[in-house]
PLY file of the C-alpha trace (Angstrom):
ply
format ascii 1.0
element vertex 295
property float x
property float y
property float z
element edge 294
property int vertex1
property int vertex2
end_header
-2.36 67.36 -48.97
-3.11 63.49 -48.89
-5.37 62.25 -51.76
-6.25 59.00 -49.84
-9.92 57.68 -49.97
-8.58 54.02 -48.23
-11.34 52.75 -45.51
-11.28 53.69 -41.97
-10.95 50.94 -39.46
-12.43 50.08 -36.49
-10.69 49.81 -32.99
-12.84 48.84 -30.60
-11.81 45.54 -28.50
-15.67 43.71 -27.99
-14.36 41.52 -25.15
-11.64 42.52 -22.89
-9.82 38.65 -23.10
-9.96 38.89 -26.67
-5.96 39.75 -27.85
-4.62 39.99 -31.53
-1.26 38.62 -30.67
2.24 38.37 -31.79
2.93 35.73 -34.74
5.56 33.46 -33.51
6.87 33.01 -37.08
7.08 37.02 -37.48
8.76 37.60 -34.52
11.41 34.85 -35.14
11.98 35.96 -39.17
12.45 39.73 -37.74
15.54 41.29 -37.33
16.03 44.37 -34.85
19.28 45.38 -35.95
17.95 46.96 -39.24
17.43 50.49 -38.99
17.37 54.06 -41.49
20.58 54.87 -42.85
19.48 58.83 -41.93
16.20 60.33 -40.22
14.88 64.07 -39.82
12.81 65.75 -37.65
9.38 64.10 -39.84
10.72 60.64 -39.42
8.61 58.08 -37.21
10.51 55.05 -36.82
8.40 51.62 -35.87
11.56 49.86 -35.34
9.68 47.53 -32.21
6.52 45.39 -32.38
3.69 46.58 -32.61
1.89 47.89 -29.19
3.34 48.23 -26.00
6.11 45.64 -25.37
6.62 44.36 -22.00
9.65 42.97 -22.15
11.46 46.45 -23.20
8.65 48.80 -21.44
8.18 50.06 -25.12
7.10 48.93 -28.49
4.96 51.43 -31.03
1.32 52.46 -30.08
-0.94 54.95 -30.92
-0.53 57.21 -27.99
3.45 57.93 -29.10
2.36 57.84 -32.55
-0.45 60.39 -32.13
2.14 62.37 -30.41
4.97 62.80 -33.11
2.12 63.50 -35.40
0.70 66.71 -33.55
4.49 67.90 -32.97
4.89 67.75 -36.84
1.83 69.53 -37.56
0.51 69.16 -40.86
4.06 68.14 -42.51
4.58 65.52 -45.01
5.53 62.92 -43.02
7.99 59.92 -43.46
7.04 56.59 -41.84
10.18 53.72 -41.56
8.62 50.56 -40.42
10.99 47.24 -39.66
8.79 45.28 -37.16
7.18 41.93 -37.01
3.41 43.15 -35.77
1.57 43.00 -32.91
-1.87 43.99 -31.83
-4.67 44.47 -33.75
-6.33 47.00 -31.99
-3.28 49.31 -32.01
-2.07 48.68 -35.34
-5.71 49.77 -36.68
-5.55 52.91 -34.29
-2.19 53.93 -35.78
-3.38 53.21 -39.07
-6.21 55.24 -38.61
-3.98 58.04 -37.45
-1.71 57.90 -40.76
-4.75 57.98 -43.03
-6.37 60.73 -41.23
-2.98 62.93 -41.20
-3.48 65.73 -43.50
0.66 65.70 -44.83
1.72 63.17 -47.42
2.65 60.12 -45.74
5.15 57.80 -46.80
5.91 54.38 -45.82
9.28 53.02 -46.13
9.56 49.29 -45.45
13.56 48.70 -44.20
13.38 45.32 -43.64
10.09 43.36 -42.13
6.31 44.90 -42.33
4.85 41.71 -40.92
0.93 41.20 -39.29
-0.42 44.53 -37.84
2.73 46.69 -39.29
2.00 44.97 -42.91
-1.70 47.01 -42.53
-0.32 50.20 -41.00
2.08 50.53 -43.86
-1.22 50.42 -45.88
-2.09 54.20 -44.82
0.60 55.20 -46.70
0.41 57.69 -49.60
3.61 55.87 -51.16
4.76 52.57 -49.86
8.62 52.05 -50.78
10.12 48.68 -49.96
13.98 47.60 -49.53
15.21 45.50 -52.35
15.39 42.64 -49.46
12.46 43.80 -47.23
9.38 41.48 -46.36
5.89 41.95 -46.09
3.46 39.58 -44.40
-0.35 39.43 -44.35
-2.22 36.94 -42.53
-5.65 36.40 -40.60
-5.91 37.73 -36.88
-4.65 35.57 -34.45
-4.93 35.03 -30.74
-5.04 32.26 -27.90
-8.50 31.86 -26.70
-10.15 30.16 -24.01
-13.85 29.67 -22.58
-16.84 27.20 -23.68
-18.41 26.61 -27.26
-20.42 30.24 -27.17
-17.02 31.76 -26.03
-15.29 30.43 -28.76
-17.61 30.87 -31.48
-17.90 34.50 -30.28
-13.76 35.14 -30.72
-13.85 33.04 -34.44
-16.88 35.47 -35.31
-15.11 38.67 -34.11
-11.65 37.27 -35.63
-13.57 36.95 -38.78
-14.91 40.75 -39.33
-11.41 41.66 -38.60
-10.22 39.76 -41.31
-12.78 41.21 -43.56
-11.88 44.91 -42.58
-8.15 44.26 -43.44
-8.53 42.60 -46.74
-10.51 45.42 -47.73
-7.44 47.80 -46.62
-5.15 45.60 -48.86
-8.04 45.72 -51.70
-7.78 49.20 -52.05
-4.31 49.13 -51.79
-3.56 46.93 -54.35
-6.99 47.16 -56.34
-7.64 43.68 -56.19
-10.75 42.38 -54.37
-11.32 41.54 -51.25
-11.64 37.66 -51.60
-8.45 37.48 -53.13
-6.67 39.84 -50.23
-8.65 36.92 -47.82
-7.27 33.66 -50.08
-3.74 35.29 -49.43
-3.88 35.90 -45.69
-5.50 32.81 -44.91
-2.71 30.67 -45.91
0.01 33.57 -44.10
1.65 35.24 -47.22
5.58 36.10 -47.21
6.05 38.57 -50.00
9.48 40.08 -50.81
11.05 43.64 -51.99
10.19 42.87 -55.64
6.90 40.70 -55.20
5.26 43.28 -52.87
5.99 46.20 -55.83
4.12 43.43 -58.49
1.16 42.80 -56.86
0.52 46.17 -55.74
1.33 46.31 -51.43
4.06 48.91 -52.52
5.03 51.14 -54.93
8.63 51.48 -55.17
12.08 49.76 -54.13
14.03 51.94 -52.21
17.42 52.65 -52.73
20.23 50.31 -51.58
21.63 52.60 -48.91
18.78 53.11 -46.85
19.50 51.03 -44.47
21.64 49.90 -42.69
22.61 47.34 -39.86
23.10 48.66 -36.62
24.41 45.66 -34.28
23.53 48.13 -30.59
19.66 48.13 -31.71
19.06 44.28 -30.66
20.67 43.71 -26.91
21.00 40.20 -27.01
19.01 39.70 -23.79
15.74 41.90 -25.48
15.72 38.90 -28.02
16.36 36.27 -25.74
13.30 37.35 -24.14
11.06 37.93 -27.05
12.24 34.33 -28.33
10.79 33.11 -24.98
7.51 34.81 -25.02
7.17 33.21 -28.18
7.54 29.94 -26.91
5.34 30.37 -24.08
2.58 31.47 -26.86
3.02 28.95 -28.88
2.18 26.40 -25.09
-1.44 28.46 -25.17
0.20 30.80 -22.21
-2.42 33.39 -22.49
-0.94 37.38 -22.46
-2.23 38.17 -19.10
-0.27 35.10 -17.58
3.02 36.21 -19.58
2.95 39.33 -18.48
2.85 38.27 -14.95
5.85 36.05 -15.96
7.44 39.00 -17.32
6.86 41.37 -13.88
8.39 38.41 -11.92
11.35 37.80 -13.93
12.18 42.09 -13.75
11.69 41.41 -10.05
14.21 39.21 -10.04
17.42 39.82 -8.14
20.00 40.94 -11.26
17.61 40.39 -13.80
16.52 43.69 -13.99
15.74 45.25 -17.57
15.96 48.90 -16.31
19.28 49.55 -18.69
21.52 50.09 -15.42
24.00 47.01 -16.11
25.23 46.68 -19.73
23.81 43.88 -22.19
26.58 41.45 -21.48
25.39 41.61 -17.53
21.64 41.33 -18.31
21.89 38.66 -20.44
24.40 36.56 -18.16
21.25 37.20 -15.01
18.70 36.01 -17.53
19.88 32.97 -19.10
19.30 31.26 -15.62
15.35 32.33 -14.93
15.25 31.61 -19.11
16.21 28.46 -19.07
14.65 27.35 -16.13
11.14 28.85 -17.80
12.30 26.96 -21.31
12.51 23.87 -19.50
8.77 24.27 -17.54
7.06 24.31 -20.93
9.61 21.51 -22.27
8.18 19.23 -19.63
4.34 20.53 -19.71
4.69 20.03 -23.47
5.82 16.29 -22.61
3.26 15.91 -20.13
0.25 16.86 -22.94
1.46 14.49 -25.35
1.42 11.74 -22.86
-2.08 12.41 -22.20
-3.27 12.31 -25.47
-1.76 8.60 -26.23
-4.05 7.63 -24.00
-6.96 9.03 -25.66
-5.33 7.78 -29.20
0 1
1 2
2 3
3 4
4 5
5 6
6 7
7 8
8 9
9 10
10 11
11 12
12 13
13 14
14 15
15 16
16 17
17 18
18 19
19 20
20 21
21 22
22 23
23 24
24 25
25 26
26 27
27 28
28 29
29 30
30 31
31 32
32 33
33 34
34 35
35 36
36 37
37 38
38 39
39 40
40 41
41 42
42 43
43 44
44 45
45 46
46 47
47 48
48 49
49 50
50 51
51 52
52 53
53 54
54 55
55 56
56 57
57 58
58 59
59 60
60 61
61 62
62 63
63 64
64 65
65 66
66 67
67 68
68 69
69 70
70 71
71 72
72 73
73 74
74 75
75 76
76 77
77 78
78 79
79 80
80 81
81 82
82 83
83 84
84 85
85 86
86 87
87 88
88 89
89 90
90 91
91 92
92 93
93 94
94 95
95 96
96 97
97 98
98 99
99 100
100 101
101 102
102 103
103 104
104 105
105 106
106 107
107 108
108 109
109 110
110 111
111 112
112 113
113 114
114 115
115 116
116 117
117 118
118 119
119 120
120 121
121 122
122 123
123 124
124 125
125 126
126 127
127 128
128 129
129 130
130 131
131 132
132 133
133 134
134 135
135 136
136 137
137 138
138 139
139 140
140 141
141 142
142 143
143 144
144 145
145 146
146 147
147 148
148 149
149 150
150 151
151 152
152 153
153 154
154 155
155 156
156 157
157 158
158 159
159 160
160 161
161 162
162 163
163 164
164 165
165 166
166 167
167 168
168 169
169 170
170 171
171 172
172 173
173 174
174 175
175 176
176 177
177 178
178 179
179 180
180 181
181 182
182 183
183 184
184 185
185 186
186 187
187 188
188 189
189 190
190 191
191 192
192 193
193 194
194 195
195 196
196 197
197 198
198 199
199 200
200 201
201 202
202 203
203 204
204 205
205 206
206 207
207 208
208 209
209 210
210 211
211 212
212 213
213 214
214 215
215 216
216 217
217 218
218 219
219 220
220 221
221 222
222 223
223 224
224 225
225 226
226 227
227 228
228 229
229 230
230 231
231 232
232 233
233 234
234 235
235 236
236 237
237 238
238 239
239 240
240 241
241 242
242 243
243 244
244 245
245 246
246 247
247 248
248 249
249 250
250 251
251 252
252 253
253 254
254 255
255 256
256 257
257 258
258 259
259 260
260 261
261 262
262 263
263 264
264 265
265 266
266 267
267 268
268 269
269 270
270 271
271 272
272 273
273 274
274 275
275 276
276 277
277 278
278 279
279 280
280 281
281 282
282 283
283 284
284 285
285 286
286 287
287 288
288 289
289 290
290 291
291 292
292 293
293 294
C-alpha cells in the first residue's frame, strides 16, 4: 500500500488557447532509442512525449494511462519514463493518477524525465535514475497571443502552475518551495548522480537496464518532431501546427500510417520538410528586417 502524502494537482485548462507546450531544448536533448532492457505485465512505459502526439497519432496521456492502471488492479506498479515532456494539463492528470494508485509505484528514469515527465516521475513511491539519465525542471511554457489583459491573464495562470509544481518537487526533495522555483526558473539539467543528491530520486539503477534499441526512433518521426520544434520556436501557435501536420499526412506519399517502411517515409517527407524549413527561414529573415527599421 502507498505511504504517499505528496499534493494533489490541479488539471483544469482556464482558457481553451492557453497550451503548456513542448520545450524545444527537451525535445532536441531526448533520445527515443532508449528503452527497458525487460518489462512485465505491471510495466507502463512513457517512452513518447508527453500528451497526445500528432505527428505519431500517439504520445502518453491520461486516458491510456488510466487504462493500464485499472487492468493492473491494485498491483505494485513499475513506471519507465524516457521522454522530453509535454503538456501540462496531462502530465498533472497522470500524475494525479500515480499518486492516487493504491500499489507501490515506482519510477524508473532510463534516460530523459524532462518538463511535464520530470513532475510525473514525482508520484513515485521510489524514483530510480540511470547512471546517465537526465532530469529537467523548468517553469510552464507556452506561445501566447491576444492584448495586454490576455497576456497578463496567461503570465498569471502560468504562474500558479509554477507554484503547484515546486511544491510537488518540495515534498519530493524536502526542500522549500522557493528554492524548487529559483531552480526551474533558470531551466535546471540535473544528471543520474545530481538528481540522487539533491533529493528528485532515490536510487541509480543498475547499468543494464537499458538499453538502446535503434527501431524505436524511425528517422522520419524525428525529422518531424525536429520541425515542429522549429515552427514553435517562429511563435507557430499548436492549433496552426497541427493543421500543418493534417496537411502534410494528406500529402500524396507522405503518409505516416506505417504502410511504407521508414526509409520510404522519410524519402516523401524530406521534400514537404524542407520546403516548410525554408518558409520559416525566410519569415524569420523577413522579422529581422523589420525590426532594423524600428532600431
Amino acid at each position: 500500500m502507498t505511504l504517499k502524502t505528496i499534493p494533489a494537482a490541479p488539471e483544469a485548462r482556464p482558457r481553451a488557447q492557453i497550451q503548456c507546450d513542448l520545450m524545444p531544448m527537451a525535445l532536441e536533448r531526448w533520445n527515443p532509442a532508449i528503452k527497458a532492457a525487460v518489462t512485465d505485465d505491471t510495466t507502463i512505459t512513457m517512452y513518447d512525449p508527453i500528451g497526445f502526439d500528432w505527428w505519431t497519432g500517439e504520445g502518453v496521456t491520461a486516458k491510456r494511462v488510466s487504462a493500464a492502471l485499472r487492468t493492473m488492479g491494485d498491483k505494485d506498479v513499475t513506471v519507465k519514463i524516457n521522454s522530453p515532456g509535454g503538456d501540462v494539463f496531462e502530465g498533472l492528470a497522470i500524475y494525479n493518477l500515480l499518486r492516487e494508485h493504491k500499489g507501490k509505484v515506482t519510477v524508473q528514469v532510463l534516460g530523459l524525465a524532462a518538463s511535464a515527465a520530470s513532475f510525473i516521475a514525482m508520484a513515485a513511491d521510489e524514483v530510480q535514475i540511470a547512471r546517465a539519465g537526465f532530469l529537467m525542471i523548468h517553469n510552464a511554457w507556452t506561445i501566447g497571443a491576444g492584448d495586454r489583459n490576455e497576456l497578463r491573464e496567461v503570465a498569471d495562470f502560468l504562474e500558479q502552475i509554477d507554484g503547484t509544481l515546486a511544491d510537488i518537487y518540495s515534498a519530493k526533495t524536502g526542500d522549500k518551495a522557493e528554492a524548487m522555483s529559483k531552480l526551474m526558473d533558470v531551466e535546471t539539467w540535473m544528471g543520474g548522480t545530481a538528481a540522487v543528491e539533491a533529493g528528485f530520486a532515490d536510487s541509480l539503477l543498475d547499468s543494464d537496464a537499458t538499453q538502446e534499441d535503434t527501431k524505436a526512433a524511425a528517422p522520419h518521426q524525428v525529422a518531424a518532431r525536429r520541425l515542429d520544434t522549429i515552427l514553435a520556436k517562429q511563435g507557430m501557435p499548436r492549433s496552426e501546427r497541427r493543421a500543418l501536420i493534417q496537411e502534410l499526412k494528406g500529402t500524396p506519399g507522405a503518409a505516416l500510417d506505417g504502410t511504407r517502411n521508414a526509409a520510404d517515409t522519410q524519402a516523401n517527407l524530406a521534400e514537404p520538410i524542407a520546403e516548410l524549413q525554408a518558409l520559416v527561414a525566410g519569415l524569420a529573415a523577413a522579422n529581422a528586417k523589420v525590426l532594423e527599421k524600428f532600431q
